[in-house]
C-alpha positions as CSV (number, residue, x, y, z in Angstrom):
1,X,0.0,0.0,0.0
2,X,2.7,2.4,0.2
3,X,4.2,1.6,-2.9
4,X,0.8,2.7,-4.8
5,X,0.6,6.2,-2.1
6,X,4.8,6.4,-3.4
7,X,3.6,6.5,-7.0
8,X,0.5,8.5,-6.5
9,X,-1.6,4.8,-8.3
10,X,-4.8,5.8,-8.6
11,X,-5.6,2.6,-6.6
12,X,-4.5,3.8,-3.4
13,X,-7.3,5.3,-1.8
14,X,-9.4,2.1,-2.6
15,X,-6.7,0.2,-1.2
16,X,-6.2,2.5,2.2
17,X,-10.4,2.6,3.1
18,X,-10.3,-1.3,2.6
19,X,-7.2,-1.8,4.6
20,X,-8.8,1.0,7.7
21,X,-11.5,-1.4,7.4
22,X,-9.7,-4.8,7.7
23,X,-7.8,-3.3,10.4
24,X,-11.0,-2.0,12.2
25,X,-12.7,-5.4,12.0
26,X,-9.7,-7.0,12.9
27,X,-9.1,-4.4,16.3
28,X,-12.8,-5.0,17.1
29,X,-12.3,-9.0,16.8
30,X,-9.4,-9.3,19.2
31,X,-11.0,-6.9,21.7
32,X,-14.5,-9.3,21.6
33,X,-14.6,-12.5,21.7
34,X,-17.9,-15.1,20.8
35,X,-18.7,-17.2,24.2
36,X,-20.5,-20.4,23.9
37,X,-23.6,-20.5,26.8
38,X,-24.2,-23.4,28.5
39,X,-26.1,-24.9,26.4
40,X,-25.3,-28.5,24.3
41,X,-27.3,-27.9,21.4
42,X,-25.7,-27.3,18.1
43,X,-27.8,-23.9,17.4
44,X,-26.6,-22.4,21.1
45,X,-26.7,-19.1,21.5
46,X,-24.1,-17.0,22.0
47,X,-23.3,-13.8,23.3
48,X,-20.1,-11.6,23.4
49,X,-18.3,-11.0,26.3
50,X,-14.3,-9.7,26.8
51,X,-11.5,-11.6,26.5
52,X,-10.0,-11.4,29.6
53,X,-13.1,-13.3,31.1
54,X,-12.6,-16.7,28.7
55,X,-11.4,-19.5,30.8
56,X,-8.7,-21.0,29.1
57,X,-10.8,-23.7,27.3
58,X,-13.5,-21.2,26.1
59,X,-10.7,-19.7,24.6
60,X,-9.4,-22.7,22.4
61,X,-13.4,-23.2,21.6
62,X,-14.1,-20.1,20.7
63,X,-10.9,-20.0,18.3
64,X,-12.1,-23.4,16.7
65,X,-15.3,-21.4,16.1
66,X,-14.0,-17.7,15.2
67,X,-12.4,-20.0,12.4
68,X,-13.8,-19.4,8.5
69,X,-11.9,-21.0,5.4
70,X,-14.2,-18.6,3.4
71,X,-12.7,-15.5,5.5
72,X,-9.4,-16.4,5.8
73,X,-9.6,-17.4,1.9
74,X,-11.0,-13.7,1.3
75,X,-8.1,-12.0,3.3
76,X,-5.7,-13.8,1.2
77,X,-7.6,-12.2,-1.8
78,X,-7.2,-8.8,-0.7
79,X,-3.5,-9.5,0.6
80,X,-2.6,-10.5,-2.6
81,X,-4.3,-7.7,-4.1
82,X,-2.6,-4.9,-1.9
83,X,0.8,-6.7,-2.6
84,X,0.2,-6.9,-6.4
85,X,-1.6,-3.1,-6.9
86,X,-3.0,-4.5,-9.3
87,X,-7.4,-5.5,-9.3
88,X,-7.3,-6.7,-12.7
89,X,-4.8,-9.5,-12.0
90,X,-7.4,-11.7,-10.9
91,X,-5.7,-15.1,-11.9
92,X,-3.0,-13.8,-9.6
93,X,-5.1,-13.1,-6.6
94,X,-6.9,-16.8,-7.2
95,X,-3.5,-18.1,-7.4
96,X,-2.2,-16.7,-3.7
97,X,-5.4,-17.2,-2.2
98,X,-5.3,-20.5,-3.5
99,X,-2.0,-21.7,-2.3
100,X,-2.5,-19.7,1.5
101,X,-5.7,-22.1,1.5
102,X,-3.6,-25.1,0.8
103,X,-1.0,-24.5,2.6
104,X,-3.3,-24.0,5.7
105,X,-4.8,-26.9,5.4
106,X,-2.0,-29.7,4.6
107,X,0.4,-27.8,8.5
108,X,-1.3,-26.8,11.4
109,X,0.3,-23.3,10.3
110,X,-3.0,-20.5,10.1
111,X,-3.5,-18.0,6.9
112,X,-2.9,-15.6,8.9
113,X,0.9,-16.7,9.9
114,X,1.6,-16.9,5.8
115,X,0.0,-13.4,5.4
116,X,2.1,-12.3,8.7
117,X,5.8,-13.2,7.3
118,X,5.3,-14.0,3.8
119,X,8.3,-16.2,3.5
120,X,6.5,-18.7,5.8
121,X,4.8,-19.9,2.4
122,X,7.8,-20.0,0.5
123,X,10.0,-22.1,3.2
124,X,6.3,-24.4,3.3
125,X,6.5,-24.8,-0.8
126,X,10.3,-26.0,-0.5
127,X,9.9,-27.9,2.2
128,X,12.0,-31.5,1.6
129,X,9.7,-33.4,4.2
130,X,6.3,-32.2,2.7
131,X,5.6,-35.0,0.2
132,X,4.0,-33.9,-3.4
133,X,4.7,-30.3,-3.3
134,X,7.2,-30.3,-6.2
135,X,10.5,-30.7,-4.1
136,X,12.6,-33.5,-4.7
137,X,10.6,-36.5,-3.2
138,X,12.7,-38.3,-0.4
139,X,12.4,-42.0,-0.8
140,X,9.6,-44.0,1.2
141,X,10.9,-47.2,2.5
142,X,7.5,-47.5,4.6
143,X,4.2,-45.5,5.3
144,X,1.4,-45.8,8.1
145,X,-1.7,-43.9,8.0
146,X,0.2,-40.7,9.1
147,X,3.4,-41.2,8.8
148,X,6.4,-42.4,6.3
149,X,9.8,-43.9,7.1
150,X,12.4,-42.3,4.6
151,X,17.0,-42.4,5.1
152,X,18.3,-39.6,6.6
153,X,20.9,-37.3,5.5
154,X,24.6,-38.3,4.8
155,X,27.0,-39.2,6.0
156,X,25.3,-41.0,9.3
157,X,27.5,-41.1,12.4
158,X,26.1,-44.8,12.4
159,X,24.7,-47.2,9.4
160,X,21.3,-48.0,8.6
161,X,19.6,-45.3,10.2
162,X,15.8,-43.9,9.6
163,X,13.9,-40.8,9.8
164,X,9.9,-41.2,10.8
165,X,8.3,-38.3,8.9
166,X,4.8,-37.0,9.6
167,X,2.6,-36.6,6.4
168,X,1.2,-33.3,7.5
169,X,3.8,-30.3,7.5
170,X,3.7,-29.9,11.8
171,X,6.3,-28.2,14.0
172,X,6.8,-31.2,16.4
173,X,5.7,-34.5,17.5
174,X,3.4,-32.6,20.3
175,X,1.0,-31.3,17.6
176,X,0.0,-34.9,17.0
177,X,-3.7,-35.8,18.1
178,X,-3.5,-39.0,20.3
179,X,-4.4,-41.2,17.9
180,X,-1.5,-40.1,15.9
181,X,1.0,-40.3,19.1
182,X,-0.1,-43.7,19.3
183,X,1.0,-44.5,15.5
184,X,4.2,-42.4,16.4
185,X,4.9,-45.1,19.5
186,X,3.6,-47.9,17.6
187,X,6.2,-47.2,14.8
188,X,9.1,-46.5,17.0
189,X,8.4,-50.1,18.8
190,X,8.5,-52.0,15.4
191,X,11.6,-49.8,14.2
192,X,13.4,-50.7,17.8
193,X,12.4,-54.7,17.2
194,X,13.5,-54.6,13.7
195,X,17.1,-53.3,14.7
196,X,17.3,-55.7,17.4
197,X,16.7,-58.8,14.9
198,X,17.8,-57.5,12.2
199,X,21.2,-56.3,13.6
200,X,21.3,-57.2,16.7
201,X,21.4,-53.1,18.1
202,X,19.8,-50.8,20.0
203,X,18.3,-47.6,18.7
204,X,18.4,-44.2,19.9
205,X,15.1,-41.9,18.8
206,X,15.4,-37.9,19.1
207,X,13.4,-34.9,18.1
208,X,15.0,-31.7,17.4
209,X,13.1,-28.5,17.2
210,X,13.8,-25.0,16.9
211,X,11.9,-23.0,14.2
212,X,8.6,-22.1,13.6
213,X,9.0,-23.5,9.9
214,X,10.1,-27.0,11.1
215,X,9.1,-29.9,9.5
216,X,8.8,-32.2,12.6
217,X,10.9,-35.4,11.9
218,X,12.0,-38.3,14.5
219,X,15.8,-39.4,14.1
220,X,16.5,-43.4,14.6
221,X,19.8,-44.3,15.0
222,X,20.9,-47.6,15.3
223,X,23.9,-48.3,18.0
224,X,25.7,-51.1,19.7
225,X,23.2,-53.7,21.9
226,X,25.7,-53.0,24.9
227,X,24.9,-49.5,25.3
228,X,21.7,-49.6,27.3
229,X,19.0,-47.0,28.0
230,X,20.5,-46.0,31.2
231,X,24.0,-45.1,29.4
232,X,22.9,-43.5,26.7
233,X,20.8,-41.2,28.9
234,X,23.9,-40.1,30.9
235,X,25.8,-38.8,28.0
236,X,22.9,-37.1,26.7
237,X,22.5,-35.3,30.3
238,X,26.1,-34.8,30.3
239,X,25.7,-32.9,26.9
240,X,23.2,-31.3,28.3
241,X,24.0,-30.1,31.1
242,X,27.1,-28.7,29.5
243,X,25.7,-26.9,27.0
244,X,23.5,-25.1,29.6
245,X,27.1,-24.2,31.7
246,X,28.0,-22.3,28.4
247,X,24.7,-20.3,28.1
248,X,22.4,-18.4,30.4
249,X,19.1,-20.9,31.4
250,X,16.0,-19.6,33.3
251,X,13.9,-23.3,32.6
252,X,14.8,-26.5,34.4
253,X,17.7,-27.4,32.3
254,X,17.2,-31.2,32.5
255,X,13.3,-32.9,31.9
256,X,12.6,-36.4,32.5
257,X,9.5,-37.0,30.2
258,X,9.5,-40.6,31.3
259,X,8.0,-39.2,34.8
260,X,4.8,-37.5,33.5
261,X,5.0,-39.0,30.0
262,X,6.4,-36.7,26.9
263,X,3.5,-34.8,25.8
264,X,2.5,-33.7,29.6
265,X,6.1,-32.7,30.0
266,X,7.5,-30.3,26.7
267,X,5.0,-27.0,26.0
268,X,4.9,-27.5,21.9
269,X,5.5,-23.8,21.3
270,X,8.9,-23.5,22.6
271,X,11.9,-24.8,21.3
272,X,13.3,-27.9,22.7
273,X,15.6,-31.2,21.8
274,X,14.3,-34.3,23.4
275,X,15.8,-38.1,23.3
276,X,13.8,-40.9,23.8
277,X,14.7,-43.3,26.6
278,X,11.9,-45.6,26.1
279,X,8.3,-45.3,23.7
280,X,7.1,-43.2,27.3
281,X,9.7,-40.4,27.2
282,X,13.1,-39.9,28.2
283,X,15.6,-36.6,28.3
284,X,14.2,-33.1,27.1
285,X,15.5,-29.8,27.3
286,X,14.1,-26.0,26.6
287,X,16.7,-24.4,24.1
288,X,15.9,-20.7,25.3
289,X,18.8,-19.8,22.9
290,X,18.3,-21.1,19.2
291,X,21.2,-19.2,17.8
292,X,23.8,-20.6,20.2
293,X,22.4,-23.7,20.3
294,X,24.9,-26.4,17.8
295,X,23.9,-26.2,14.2
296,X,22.6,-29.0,11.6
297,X,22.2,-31.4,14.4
298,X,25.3,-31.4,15.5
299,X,24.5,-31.6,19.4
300,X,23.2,-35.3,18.9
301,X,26.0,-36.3,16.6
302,X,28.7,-35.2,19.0
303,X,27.5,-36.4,21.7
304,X,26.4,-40.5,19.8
305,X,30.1,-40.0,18.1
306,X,31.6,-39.2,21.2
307,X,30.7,-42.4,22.9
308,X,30.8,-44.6,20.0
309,X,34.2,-43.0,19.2
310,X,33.1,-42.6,15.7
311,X,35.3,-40.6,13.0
312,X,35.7,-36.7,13.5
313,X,35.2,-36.3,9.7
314,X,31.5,-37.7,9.8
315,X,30.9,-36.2,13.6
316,X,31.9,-33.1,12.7
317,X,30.1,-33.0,8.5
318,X,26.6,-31.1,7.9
319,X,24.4,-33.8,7.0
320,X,22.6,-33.2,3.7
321,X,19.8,-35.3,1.6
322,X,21.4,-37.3,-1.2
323,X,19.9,-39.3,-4.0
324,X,20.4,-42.8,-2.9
325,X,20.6,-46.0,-5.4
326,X,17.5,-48.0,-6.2
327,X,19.1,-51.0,-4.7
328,X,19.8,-49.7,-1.2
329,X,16.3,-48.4,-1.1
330,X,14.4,-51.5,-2.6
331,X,16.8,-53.7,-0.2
332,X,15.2,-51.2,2.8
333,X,11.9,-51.5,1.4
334,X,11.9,-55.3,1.6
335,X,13.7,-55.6,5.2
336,X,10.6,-52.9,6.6
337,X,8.1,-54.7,4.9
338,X,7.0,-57.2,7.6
339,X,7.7,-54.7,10.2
């Protein structure tokens, strides 16, 4: 909009009275809320009331309620339209609001997040994890209702590792439903029986995440049968533990998600690492500083190198996606397949 006031567009004062009254509606929205009576029936009624009366789960209801694809759709309309200045590009505007809607629907990311920071939809259309979206497709060794098994990046501090994937583009594990947390556990207990028959090792499962753009994804690592649960834990507190020494920490530094269970433990908003012990929970910790906080997962493969005294060259590499060769994939594919 100040672009077309720059260049005097004759556009502008349309675009100015329908932005005042966007931003007027919106001011007006956030100041009252719709509160659902008593009532069960479908056709309550409802009355308004102030915000800072809601109770915490009138709140999330009336949010679920406030909710309109047909609005949010429309708002993408007319912010494509104040980006574009332009009201005859109409394929244009169809084509935003089109991929906003998308978009929204495939993450648990709102319109209005894509309309906030625009480059949210851009990082969303590249994303490697999100499946179908044009990117380079990572290959699918195995897929549940939710989820799909695919390798991870190169090189591996260990062989033979996995990633578990969800479908939908989510920030973390914790946004799963519980019926999806259930496939989640039910996945990681046939991955951890599968290494122990197949290979005779242990497996170490960890979740990494720091950015509001993440594409949640599980790490599997297979390791030695004589490091147990116990162990493995100690180096990870270790790890831990120093990192907090080297930066300023206001949150309990250390979580054990095995007491309460993981989701009841970890607030899915804030960034945080966590290791699994056990399919119950195990280590977490709330990384209050993401920029100091080890790069391209490099925590987790210092500390697994460190104790498996693995080579500094592959400790110390950035991990990237390669194409891998039909054979090793079909050979994965077949092993998984009884899983």
């Amino acid at each position: 909009m100040m672009k077309a006031k720059i260049m005097g567009s004759v556009l502008f004062p349309k675009l100015e009275a329908r932005y005042n009254e966007l931003n007027s509606t919106y001011t007006k929205q956030q100041n009252m809320k719709v509160k659902p009576d008593s009532s069960q029936n479908k056709n309550r009624n409802l009355t308004f009331v102030d915000e800072n009366d809601l109770t915490i789960s009138q709140m999330v209801e009336v949010e679920k309620e406030s909710t309109s694809k047909d609005n949010l759709r429309q708002s993408a309309k007319q912010i494509a339209s104040m980006k574009t200045f332009d009201n005859n590009d109409l394929d244009q505007q169809d084509e935003v609001a089109s991929k906003l809607a998308k978009l929204s629907e495939t993450s648990e990311i709102a319109i209005n997040k894509f309309i906030e920071d625009p480059k949210l939809m851009k990082t969303l259309e590249s994303c490697l994890f999100c499946q179908g979206n044009g990117m380079r497709d990572l290959p699918i060794l195995k897929e549940t209702d939710n989820f799909y098994i695919t390798l991870p990046p190169k090189p591996e501090i260990t062989s033979n590792g996995t990633l578990i994937v969800p479908k939908k583009h989510i920030k973390n594990s914790l946004y799963l439903d519980s019926n999806e947390y259930e496939e989640l556990k039910d996945i990681m207990e046939s991955l951890s029986i599968f290494y122990f028959k197949s290979h005779k090792q242990n497996v170490i499962f960890y979740e990494e995440s720091l950015y509001e753009t993440n594409h949640a994804n599980i790490k599997c690592v297979p390791i030695p049968a004589s490091f147990e649960p116990k162990t493995v834990g100690s180096y990870f507190r270790e790890g831990i533990m120093e990192q907090v020494i080297d930066n300023e920490h206001h949150h309990q530094a250390l979580i054990k998600t095995s007491d309460k269970g993981y989701r009841q433990s970890l607030a899915k908003e804030a960034p945080f690492f966590h290791v699994w012990l056990d399919v119950d929970g195990g280590l977490g910790h709330i990384v209050e500083d993401v920029v100091s906080w080890p790069k391209h997962d490099s925590f987790s493969r210092r500390i697994i190198g460190g104790f498996l005294d693995a080579d500094q060259f592959k400790i110390m590499s950035r991990p990237k996606f390669s194409v891998e060769k039909r054979s090793v994939i079909q050979s994965f594919v077949e092993k998984l397949k009884d899983m």
